[in-house]
C-alpha positions as CSV (number, residue, x, y, z in Angstrom):
1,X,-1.7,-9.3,-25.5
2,X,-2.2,-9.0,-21.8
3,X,0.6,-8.3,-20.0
4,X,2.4,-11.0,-17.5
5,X,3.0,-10.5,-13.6
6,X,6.2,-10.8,-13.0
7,X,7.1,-14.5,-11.1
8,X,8.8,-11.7,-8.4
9,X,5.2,-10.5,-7.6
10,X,3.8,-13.6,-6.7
11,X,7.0,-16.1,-5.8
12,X,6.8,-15.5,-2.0
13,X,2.9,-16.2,-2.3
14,X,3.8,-19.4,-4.4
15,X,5.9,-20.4,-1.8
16,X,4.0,-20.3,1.2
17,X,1.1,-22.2,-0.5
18,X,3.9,-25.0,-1.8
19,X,4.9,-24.7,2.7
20,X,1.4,-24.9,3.7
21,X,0.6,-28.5,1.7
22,X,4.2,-30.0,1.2
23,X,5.1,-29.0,5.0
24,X,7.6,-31.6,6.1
25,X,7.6,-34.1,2.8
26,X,5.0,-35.4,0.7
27,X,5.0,-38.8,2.5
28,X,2.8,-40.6,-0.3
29,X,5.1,-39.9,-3.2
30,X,8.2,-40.2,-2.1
31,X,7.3,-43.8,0.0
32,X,5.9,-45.3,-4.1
33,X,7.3,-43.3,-6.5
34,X,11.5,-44.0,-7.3
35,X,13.1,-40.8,-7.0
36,X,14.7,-41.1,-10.8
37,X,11.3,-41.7,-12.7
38,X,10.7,-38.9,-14.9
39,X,7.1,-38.4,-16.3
40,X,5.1,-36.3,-19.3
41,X,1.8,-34.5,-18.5
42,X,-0.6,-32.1,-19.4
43,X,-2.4,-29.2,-17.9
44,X,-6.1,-30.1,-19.6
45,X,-8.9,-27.5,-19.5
46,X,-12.1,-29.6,-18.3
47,X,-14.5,-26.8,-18.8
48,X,-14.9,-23.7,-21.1
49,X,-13.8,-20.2,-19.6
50,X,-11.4,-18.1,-19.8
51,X,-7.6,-18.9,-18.8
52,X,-5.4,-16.6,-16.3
53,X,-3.0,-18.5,-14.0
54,X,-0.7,-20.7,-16.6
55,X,2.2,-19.0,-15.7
56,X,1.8,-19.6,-11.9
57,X,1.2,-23.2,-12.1
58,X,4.5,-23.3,-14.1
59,X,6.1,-21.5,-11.9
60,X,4.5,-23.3,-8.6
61,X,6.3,-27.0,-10.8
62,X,9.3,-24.7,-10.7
63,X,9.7,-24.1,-7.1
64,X,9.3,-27.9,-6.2
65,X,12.0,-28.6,-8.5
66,X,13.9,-26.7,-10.9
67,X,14.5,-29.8,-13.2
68,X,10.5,-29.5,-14.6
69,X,9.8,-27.8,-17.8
70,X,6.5,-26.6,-18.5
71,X,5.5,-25.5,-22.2
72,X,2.7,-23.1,-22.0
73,X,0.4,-23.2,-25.5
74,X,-2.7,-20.7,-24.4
75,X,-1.9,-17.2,-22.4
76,X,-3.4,-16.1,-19.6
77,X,-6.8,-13.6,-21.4
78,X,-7.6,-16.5,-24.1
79,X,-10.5,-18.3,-23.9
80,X,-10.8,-22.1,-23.3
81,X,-12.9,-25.1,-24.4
82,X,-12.9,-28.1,-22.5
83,X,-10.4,-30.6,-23.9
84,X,-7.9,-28.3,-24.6
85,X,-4.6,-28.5,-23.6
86,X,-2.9,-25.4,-22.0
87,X,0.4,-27.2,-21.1
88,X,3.2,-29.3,-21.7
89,X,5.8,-30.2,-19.1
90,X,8.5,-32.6,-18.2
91,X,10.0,-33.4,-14.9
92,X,10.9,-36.0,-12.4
93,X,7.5,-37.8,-11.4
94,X,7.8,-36.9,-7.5
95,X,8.0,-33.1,-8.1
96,X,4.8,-32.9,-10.4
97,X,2.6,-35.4,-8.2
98,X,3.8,-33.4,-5.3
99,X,3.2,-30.1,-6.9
100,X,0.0,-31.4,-8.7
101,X,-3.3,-29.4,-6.0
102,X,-1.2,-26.2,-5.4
103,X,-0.4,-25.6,-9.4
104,X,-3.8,-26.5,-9.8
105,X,-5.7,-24.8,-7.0
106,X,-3.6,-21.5,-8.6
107,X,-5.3,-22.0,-12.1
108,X,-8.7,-23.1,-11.0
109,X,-9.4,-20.2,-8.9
110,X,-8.0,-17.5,-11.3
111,X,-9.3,-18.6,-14.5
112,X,-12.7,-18.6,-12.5
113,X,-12.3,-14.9,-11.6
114,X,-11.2,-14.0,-15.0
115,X,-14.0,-15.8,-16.7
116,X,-16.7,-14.7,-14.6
117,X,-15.1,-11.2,-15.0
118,X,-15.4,-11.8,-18.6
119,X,-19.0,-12.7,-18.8
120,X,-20.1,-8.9,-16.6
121,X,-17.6,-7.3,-19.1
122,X,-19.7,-9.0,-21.7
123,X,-23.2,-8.0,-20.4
124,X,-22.2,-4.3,-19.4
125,X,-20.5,-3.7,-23.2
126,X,-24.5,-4.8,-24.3
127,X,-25.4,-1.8,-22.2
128,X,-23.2,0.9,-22.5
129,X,-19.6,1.5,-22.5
130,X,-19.4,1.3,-18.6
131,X,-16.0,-0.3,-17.9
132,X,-15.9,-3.3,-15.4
133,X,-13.9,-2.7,-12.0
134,X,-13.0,-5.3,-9.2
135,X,-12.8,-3.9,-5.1
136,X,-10.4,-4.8,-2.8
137,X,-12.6,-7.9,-1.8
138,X,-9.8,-10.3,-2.4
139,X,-8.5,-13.2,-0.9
140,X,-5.7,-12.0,1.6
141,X,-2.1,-12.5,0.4
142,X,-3.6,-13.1,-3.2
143,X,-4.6,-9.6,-4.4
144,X,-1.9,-9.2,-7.1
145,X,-3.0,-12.1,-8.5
146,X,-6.8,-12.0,-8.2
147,X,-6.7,-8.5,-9.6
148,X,-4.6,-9.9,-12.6
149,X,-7.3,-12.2,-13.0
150,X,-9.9,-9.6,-13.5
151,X,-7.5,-7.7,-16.4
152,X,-7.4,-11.4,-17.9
153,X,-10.9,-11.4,-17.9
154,X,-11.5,-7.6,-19.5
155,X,-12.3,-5.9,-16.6
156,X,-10.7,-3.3,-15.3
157,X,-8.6,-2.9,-11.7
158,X,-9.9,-0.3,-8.6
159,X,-7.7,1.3,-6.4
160,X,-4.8,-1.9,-5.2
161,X,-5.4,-0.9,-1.2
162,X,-5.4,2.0,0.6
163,X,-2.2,3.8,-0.4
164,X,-2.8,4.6,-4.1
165,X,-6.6,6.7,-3.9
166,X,-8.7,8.2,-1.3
167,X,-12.0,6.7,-1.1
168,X,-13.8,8.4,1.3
169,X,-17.5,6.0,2.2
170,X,-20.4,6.0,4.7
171,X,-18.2,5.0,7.6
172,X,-15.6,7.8,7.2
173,X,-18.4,10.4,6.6
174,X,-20.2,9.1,9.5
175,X,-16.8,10.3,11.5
176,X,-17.9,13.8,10.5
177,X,-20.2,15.9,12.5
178,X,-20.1,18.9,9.8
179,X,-20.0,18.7,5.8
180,X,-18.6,21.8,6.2
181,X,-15.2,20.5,7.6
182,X,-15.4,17.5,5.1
183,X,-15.5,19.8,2.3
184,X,-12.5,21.2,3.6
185,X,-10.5,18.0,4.3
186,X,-11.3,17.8,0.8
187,X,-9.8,20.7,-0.6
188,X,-7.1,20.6,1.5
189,X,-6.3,17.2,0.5
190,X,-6.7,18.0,-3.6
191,X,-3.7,21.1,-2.9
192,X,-1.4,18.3,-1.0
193,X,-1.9,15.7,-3.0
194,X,-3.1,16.4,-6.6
195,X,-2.2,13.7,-8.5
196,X,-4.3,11.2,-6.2
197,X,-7.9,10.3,-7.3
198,X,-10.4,11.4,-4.6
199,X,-13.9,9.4,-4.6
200,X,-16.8,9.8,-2.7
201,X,-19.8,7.3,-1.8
202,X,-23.4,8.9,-2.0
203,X,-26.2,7.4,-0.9
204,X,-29.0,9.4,-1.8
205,X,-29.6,12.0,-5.0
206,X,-29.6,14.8,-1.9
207,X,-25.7,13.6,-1.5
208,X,-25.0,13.6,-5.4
209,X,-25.8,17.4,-5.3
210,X,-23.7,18.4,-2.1
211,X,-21.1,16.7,-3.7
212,X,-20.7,18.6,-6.7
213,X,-20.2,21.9,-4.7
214,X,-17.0,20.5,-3.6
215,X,-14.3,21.3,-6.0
216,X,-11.7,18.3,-6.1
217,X,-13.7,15.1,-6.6
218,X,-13.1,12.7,-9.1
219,X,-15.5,10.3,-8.8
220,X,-18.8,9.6,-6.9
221,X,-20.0,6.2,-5.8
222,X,-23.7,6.1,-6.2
223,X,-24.1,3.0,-3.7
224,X,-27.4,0.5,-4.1
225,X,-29.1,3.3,-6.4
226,X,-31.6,2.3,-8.9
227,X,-31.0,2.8,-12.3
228,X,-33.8,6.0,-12.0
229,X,-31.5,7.1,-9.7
230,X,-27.9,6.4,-11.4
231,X,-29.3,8.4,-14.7
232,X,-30.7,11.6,-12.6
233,X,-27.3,11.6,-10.7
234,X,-25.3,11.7,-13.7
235,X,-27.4,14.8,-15.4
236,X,-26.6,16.5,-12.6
237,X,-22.6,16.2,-13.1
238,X,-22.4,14.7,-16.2
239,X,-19.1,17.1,-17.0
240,X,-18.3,17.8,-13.4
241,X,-17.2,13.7,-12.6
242,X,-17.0,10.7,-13.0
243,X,-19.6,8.1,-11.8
244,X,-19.6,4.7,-10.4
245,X,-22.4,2.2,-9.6
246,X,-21.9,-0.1,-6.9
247,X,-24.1,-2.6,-5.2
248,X,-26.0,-5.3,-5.8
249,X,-24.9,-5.8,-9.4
250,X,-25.5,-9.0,-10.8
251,X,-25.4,-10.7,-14.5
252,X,-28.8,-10.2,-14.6
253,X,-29.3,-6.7,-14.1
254,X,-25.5,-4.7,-15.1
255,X,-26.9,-4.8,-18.7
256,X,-29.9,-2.7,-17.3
257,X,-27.5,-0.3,-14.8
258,X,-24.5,0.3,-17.6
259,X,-27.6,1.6,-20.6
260,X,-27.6,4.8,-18.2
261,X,-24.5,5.7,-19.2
262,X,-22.6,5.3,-16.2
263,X,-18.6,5.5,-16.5
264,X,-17.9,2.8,-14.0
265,X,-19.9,-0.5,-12.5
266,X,-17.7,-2.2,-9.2
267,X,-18.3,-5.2,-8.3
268,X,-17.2,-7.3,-5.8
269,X,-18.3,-10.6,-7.0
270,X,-15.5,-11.0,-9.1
271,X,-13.1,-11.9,-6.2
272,X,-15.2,-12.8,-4.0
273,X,-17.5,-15.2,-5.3
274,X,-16.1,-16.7,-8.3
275,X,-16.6,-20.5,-9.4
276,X,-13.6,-22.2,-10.1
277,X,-12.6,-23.5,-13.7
278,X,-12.2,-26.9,-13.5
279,X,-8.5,-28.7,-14.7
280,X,-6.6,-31.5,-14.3
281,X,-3.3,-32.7,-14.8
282,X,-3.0,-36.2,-16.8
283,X,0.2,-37.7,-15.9
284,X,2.5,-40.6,-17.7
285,X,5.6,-41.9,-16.7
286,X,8.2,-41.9,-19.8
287,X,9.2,-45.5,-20.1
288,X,13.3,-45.9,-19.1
């Protein structure tokens, strides 16, 4: 059973979406719709896929108005058929309508991370037993929740940001004029701090075997490599690190990239260019 965010993680972000579309009053509902009329509805799944998000649309009702019950039948990680419904809820007609796009903008989007999450998890387990990460290429403001998606779908969550591992790439080496005095930042960093993951990017095979002399990495990025490359890496440091593939991974190839027997395939996609899961809430007014 996957394991919930808590409504504390995400509430402020709820909020400010609820701010951003409600702003001063949801003029069309409350000029047609009486403000005692209490309706049903249903969250209905309109696609297949897998689900992540049920608990934020419920709580996204909540925040509108605290009188709405929502009766949630499928958790976030289970997969979906279309025509299936994932909800039940109850509550005066003016707060659902109004709340209706932001509950549902919530689910769309993070179903269609974890589902497309769950397809590469899929592909690379026909491959190998390379496990799935995301990057920090996230929506701003909605990391938590986009990186929750990606554990819905199977996959597997990087670092969160840039407080919890050091993740030293092209740009930071590029700020070195001698590997010399990188290798030592290195070191020195590994006595300070030991119980933070240190990873490296490496562009090139030449880069793979600096890299092992340095005692203290965890983890080499082999960026854009072929799968040639990713296999003669890892001989090289097989038991010395861990390796992860990054770059240009797609559906059609991470089959291919995770047979080499690479520990870890990144990929960015998952946040960044996921297709949302199409649902809609069917509304009907309970007769008085």
């Amino acid at each position: 059973m996957l394991s919930p965010l808590d409504p504390s993680q995400y509430r402020d972000v709820v909020r400010r979406a609820l701010d951003e579309d409600i702003g001063a009053g949801d003029v069309t509902t409350d000029s047609c719709v009486p403000p005692e009329q209490r309706s049903r509805a249903i969250l209905l799944a309109k696609q297949d896929g897998v689900l992540c998000g049920g608990r934020v649309c419920a709580e996204t009702l909540a925040l509108v108005d605290p009188g709405v019950t929502v009766d949630l039948l499928i958790g976030d990680g289970a997969p979906i058929h279309r025509g299936d419904v994932v909800a039940r809820i109850e509550g005066p007609t003016r707060a659902l309508l109004t709340a209706e796009r932001t509950a549902l903008n919530f689910v769309q989007r993070l179903s269609g991370i974890a589902t497309l999450t769950a397809r590469f998890v899929e592909r690379a387990a026909a491959g190998g037993s390379a496990r799935v990460l995301d990057t920090r290429k996230t929506t701003p403001g909605l990391r938590a929740l986009e990186k929750a998606a990606v554990v819905a779908g199977g996959g597997q969550n990087h670092r969160f940001g840039l407080f919890d591992m050091v993740m030293l790439k092209d740009n930071h080496l590029a700020t070195t004029d001698e590997f010399e005095s990188f290798a030592k930042a290195v070191r020195k960093f590994r006595e300070a701090k030991p119980k933070i993951q240190i990873e490296v990017e490496a562009d090139t095979l030449e880069q793979v075997h600096a890299l092992l002399e340095i005692d203290g990495i965890d983890v080499i990025l082999l960026d854009n490599m072929t799968p040639a490359q990713i296999r003669e890496a890892i001989a090289l440091g097989k038991h010395k690190v861990k390796f992860e593939a990054s770059g240009g991974v797609t559906l059609k190839n991470i089959r291919q990239i995770a047979a080499t027997g690479v520990d870890y395939i990144s990929i960015g996609a998952l946040t960044h260019s996921p297709r949302a899961i199409d649902f809609s809430l069917e509304l009907k007014p309970i007769a008085s």
